[in-house]
mmCIF file of the C-alpha atoms, coordinates in Angstrom:
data_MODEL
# 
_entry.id   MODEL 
# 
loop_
_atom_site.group_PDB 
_atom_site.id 
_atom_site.type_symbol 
_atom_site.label_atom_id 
_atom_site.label_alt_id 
_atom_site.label_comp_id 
_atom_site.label_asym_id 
_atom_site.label_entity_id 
_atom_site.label_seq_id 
_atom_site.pdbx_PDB_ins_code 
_atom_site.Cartn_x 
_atom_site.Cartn_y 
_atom_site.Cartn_z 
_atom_site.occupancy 
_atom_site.B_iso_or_equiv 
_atom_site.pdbx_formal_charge 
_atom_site.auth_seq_id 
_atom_site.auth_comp_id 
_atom_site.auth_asym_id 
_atom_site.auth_atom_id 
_atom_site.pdbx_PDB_model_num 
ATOM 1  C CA . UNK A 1 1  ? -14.697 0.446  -2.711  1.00 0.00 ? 1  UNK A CA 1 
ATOM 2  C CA . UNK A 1 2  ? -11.622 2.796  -3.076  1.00 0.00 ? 2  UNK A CA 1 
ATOM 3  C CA . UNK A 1 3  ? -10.929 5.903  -1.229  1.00 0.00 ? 3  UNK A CA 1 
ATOM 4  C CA . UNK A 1 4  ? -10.574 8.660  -3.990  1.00 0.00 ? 4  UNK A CA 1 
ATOM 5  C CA . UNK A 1 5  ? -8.212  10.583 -1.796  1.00 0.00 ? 5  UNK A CA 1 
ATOM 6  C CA . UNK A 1 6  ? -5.181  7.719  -0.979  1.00 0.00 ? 6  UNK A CA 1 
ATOM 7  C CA . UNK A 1 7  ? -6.593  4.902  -2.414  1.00 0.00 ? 7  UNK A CA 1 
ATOM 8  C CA . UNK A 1 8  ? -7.272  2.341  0.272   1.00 0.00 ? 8  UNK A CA 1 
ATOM 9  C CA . UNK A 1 9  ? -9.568  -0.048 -0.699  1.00 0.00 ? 9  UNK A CA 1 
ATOM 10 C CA . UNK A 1 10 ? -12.677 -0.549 1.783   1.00 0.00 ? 10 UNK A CA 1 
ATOM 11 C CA . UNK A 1 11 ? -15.126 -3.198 2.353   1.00 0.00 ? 11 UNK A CA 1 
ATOM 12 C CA . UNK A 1 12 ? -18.449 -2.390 4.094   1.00 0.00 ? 12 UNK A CA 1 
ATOM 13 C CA . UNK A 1 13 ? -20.561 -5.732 4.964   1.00 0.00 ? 13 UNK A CA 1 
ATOM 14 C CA . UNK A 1 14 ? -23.954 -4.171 5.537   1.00 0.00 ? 14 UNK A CA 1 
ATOM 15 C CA . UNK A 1 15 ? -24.097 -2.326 1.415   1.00 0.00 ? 15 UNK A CA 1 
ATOM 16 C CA . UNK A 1 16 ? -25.163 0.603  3.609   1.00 0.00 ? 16 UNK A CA 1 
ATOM 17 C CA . UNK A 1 17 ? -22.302 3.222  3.711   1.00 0.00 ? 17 UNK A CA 1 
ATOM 18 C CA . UNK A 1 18 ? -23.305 5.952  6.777   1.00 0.00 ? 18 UNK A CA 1 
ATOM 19 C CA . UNK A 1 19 ? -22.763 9.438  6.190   1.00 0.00 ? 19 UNK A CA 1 
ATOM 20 C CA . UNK A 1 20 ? -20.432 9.803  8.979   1.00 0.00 ? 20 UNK A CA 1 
ATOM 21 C CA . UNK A 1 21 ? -18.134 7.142  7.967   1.00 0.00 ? 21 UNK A CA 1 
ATOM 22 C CA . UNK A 1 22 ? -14.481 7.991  7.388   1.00 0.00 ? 22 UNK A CA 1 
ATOM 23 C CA . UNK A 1 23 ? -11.020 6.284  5.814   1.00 0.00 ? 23 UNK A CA 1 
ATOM 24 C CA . UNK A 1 24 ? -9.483  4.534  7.963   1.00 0.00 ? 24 UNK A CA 1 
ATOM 25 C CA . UNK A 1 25 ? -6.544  5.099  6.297   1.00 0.00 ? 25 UNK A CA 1 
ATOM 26 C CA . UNK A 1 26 ? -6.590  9.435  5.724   1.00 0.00 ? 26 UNK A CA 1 
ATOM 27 C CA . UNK A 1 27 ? -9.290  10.437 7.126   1.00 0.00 ? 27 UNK A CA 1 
ATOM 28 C CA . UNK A 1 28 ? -11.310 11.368 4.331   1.00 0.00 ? 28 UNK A CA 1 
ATOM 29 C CA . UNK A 1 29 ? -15.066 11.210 4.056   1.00 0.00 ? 29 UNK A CA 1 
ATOM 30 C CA . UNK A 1 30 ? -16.130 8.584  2.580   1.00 0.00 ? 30 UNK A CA 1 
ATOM 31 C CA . UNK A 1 31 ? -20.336 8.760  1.278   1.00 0.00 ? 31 UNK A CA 1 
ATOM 32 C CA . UNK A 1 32 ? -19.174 11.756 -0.913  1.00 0.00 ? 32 UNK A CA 1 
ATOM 33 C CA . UNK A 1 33 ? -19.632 12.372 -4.646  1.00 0.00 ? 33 UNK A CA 1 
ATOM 34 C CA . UNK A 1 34 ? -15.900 12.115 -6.190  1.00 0.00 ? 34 UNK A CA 1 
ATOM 35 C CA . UNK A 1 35 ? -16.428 8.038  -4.766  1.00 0.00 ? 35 UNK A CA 1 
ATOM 36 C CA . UNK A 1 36 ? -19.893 7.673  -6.313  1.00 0.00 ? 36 UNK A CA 1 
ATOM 37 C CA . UNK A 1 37 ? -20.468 5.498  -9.090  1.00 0.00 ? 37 UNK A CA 1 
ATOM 38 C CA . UNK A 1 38 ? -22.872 8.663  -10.487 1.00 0.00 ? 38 UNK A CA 1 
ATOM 39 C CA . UNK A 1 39 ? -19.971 11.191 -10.337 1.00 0.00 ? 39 UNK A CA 1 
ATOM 40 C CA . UNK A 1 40 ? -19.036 12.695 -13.839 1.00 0.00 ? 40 UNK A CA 1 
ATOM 41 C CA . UNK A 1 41 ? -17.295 15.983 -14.722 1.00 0.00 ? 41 UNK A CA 1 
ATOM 42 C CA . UNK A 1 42 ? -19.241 15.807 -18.060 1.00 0.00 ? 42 UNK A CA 1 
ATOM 43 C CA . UNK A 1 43 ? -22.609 15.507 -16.765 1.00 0.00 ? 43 UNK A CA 1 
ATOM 44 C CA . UNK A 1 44 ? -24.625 18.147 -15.926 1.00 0.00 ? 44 UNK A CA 1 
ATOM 45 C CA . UNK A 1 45 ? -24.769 18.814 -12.157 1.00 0.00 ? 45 UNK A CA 1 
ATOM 46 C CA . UNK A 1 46 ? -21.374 16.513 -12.334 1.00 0.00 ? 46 UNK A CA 1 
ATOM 47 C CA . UNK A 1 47 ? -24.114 13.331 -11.789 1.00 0.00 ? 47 UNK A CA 1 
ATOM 48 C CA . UNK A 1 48 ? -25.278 11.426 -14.046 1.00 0.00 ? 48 UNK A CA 1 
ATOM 49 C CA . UNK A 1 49 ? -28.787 11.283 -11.889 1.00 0.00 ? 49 UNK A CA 1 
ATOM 50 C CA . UNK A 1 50 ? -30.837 13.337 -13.279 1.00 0.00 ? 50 UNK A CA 1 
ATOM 51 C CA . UNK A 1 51 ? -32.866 13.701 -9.990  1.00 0.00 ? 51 UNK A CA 1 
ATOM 52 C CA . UNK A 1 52 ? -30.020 14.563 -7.446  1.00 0.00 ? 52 UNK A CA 1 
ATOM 53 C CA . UNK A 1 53 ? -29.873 18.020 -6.100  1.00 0.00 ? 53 UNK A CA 1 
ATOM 54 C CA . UNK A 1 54 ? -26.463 20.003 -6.325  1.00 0.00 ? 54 UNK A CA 1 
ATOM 55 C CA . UNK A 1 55 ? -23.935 19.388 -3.940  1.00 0.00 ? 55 UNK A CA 1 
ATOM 56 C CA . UNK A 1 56 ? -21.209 22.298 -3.345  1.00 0.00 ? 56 UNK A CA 1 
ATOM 57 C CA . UNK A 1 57 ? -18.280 20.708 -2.149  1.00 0.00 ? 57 UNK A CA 1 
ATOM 58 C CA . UNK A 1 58 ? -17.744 17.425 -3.710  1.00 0.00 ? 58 UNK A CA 1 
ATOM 59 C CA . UNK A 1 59 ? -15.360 15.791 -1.629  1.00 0.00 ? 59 UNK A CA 1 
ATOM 60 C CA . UNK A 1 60 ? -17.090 16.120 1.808   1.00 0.00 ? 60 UNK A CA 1 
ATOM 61 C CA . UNK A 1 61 ? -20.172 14.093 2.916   1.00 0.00 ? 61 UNK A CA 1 
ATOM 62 C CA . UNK A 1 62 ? -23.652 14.686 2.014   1.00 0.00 ? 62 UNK A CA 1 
ATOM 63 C CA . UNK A 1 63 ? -27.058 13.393 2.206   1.00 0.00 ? 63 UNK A CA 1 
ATOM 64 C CA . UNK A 1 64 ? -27.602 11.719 -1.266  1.00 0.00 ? 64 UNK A CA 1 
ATOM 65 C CA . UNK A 1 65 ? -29.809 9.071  -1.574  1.00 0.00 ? 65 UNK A CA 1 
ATOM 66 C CA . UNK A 1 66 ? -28.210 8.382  -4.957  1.00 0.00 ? 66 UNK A CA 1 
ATOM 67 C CA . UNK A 1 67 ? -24.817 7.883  -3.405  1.00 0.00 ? 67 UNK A CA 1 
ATOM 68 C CA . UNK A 1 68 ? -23.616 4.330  -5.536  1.00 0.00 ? 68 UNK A CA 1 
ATOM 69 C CA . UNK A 1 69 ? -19.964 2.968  -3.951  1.00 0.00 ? 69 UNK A CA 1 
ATOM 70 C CA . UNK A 1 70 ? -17.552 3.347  -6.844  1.00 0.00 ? 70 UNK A CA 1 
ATOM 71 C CA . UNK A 1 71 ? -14.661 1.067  -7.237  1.00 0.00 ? 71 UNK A CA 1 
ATOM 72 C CA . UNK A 1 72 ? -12.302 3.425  -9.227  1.00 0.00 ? 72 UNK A CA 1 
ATOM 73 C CA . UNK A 1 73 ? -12.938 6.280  -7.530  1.00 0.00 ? 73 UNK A CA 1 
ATOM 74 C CA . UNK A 1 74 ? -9.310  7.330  -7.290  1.00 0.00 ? 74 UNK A CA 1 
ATOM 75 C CA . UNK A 1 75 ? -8.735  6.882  -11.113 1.00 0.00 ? 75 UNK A CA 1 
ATOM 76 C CA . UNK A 1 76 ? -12.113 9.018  -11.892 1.00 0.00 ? 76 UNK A CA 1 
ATOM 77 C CA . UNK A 1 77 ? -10.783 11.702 -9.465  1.00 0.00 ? 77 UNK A CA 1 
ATOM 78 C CA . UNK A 1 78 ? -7.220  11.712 -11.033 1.00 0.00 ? 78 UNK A CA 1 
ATOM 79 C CA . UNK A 1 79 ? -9.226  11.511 -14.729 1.00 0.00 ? 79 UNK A CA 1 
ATOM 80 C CA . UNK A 1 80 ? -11.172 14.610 -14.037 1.00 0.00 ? 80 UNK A CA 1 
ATOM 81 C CA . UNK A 1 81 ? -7.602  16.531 -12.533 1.00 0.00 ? 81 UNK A CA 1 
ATOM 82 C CA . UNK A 1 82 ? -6.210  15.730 -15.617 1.00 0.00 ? 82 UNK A CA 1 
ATOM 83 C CA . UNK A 1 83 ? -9.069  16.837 -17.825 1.00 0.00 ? 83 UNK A CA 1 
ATOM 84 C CA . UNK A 1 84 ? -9.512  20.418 -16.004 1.00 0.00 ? 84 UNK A CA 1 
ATOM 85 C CA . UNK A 1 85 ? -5.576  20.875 -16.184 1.00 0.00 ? 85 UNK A CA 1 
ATOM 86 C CA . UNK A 1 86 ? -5.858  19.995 -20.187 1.00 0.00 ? 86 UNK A CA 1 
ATOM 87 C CA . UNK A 1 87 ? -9.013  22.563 -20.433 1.00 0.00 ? 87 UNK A CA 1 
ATOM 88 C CA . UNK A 1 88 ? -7.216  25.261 -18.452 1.00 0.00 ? 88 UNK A CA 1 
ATOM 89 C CA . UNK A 1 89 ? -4.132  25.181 -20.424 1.00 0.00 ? 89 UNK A CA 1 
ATOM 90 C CA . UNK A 1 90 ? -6.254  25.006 -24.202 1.00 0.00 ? 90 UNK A CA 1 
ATOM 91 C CA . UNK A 1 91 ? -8.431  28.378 -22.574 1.00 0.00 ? 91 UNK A CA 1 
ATOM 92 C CA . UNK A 1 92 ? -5.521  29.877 -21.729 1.00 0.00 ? 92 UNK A CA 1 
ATOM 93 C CA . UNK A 1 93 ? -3.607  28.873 -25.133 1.00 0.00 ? 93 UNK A CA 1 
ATOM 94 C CA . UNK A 1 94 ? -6.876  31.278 -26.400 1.00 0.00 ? 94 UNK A CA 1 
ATOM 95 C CA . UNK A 1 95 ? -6.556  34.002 -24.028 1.00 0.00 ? 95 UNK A CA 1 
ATOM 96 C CA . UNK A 1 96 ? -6.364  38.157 -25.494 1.00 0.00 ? 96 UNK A CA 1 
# 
Protein backbone atom coordinates (compact mmCIF):
# COMPACT_ATOMS: atom_id res chain seq x y z
CA UNK A 1 0.00 0.00 0.00
CA UNK A 2 1.04 3.71 -0.51
CA UNK A 3 0.52 6.53 1.79
CA UNK A 4 -1.55 9.14 -0.27
CA UNK A 5 -0.03 11.95 1.70
CA UNK A 6 4.14 11.32 1.12
CA UNK A 7 4.07 8.29 -0.56
CA UNK A 8 5.76 5.66 1.55
CA UNK A 9 4.93 2.44 0.61
CA UNK A 10 3.55 0.10 3.55
CA UNK A 11 3.23 -3.51 4.05
CA UNK A 12 0.75 -4.87 6.65
CA UNK A 13 1.16 -8.86 7.19
CA UNK A 14 -2.15 -9.58 8.87
CA UNK A 15 -4.57 -7.92 5.43
CA UNK A 16 -6.26 -6.28 8.42
CA UNK A 17 -5.38 -2.50 8.46
CA UNK A 18 -6.63 -1.03 12.22
CA UNK A 19 -8.25 2.16 12.34
CA UNK A 20 -5.73 3.64 14.53
CA UNK A 21 -2.84 2.86 12.43
CA UNK A 22 -0.61 5.69 11.23
CA UNK A 23 2.50 6.39 8.56
CA UNK A 24 5.33 5.73 9.83
CA UNK A 25 6.80 7.98 7.71
CA UNK A 26 4.27 11.52 8.17
CA UNK A 27 2.07 10.69 10.35
CA UNK A 28 -0.91 10.45 8.39
CA UNK A 29 -3.85 8.17 8.96
CA UNK A 30 -3.76 5.50 7.21
CA UNK A 31 -7.57 3.29 6.98
CA UNK A 32 -8.95 6.52 5.33
CA UNK A 33 -10.84 6.98 2.05
CA UNK A 34 -8.27 9.01 -0.33
CA UNK A 35 -6.06 5.30 0.20
CA UNK A 36 -9.07 3.09 -0.55
CA UNK A 37 -9.26 1.15 -3.54
CA UNK A 38 -13.27 2.42 -3.58
CA UNK A 39 -12.30 6.15 -3.52
CA UNK A 40 -13.49 8.11 -6.70
CA UNK A 41 -14.16 11.85 -7.18
CA UNK A 42 -16.66 10.77 -9.93
CA UNK A 43 -18.72 8.51 -8.00
CA UNK A 44 -21.44 9.45 -6.13
CA UNK A 45 -20.70 9.69 -2.38
CA UNK A 46 -16.87 9.79 -3.86
CA UNK A 47 -17.15 5.58 -3.45
CA UNK A 48 -17.77 3.49 -5.75
CA UNK A 49 -19.75 1.22 -2.94
CA UNK A 50 -22.90 1.79 -3.31
CA UNK A 51 -23.62 0.73 0.35
CA UNK A 52 -21.04 2.93 2.30
CA UNK A 53 -22.33 5.75 4.34
CA UNK A 54 -20.79 9.35 3.79
CA UNK A 55 -17.72 10.17 5.32
CA UNK A 56 -16.94 14.08 5.93
CA UNK A 57 -13.42 14.40 6.02
CA UNK A 58 -11.75 12.13 3.66
CA UNK A 59 -8.34 12.05 4.71
CA UNK A 60 -8.77 11.13 8.43
CA UNK A 61 -9.75 7.63 9.72
CA UNK A 62 -13.08 6.16 9.81
CA UNK A 63 -15.00 3.13 10.48
CA UNK A 64 -15.65 1.65 6.93
CA UNK A 65 -16.07 -1.76 6.54
CA UNK A 66 -15.53 -1.21 2.82
CA UNK A 67 -12.11 0.26 3.39
CA UNK A 68 -9.96 -1.82 0.28
CA UNK A 69 -5.87 -0.91 0.62
CA UNK A 70 -5.11 0.95 -2.58
CA UNK A 71 -1.75 0.79 -4.14
CA UNK A 72 -1.80 4.18 -6.03
CA UNK A 73 -3.27 6.04 -3.62
CA UNK A 74 -0.91 8.98 -3.99
CA UNK A 75 -1.45 9.17 -7.84
CA UNK A 76 -5.48 9.00 -7.30
CA UNK A 77 -5.09 11.82 -4.70
CA UNK A 78 -2.81 13.97 -7.00
CA UNK A 79 -5.46 12.86 -10.08
CA UNK A 80 -8.41 14.22 -8.26
CA UNK A 81 -6.16 17.76 -7.22
CA UNK A 82 -5.63 18.09 -10.64
CA UNK A 83 -9.17 17.47 -11.82
CA UNK A 84 -10.83 20.03 -9.17
CA UNK A 85 -8.05 22.68 -10.14
CA UNK A 86 -9.09 22.03 -14.06
CA UNK A 87 -13.01 22.32 -12.98
CA UNK A 88 -12.40 25.44 -10.90
CA UNK A 89 -10.57 27.26 -13.49
CA UNK A 90 -13.35 26.11 -16.61
CA UNK A 91 -16.33 27.51 -13.80
CA UNK A 92 -14.58 30.36 -13.32
CA UNK A 93 -13.64 30.85 -17.22
CA UNK A 94 -17.89 30.99 -17.11
CA UNK A 95 -18.33 33.26 -14.31
CA UNK A 96 -20.86 36.84 -14.79
Amino acid sequence: MVCHHCGMQMQFESGHIPRTEECPQCGYDVHCCLNCTNYDTAAHNRCREPQAEWVTDRERANFCDFFTPNKNARGDARKAAVMQDARSAFENLFKK
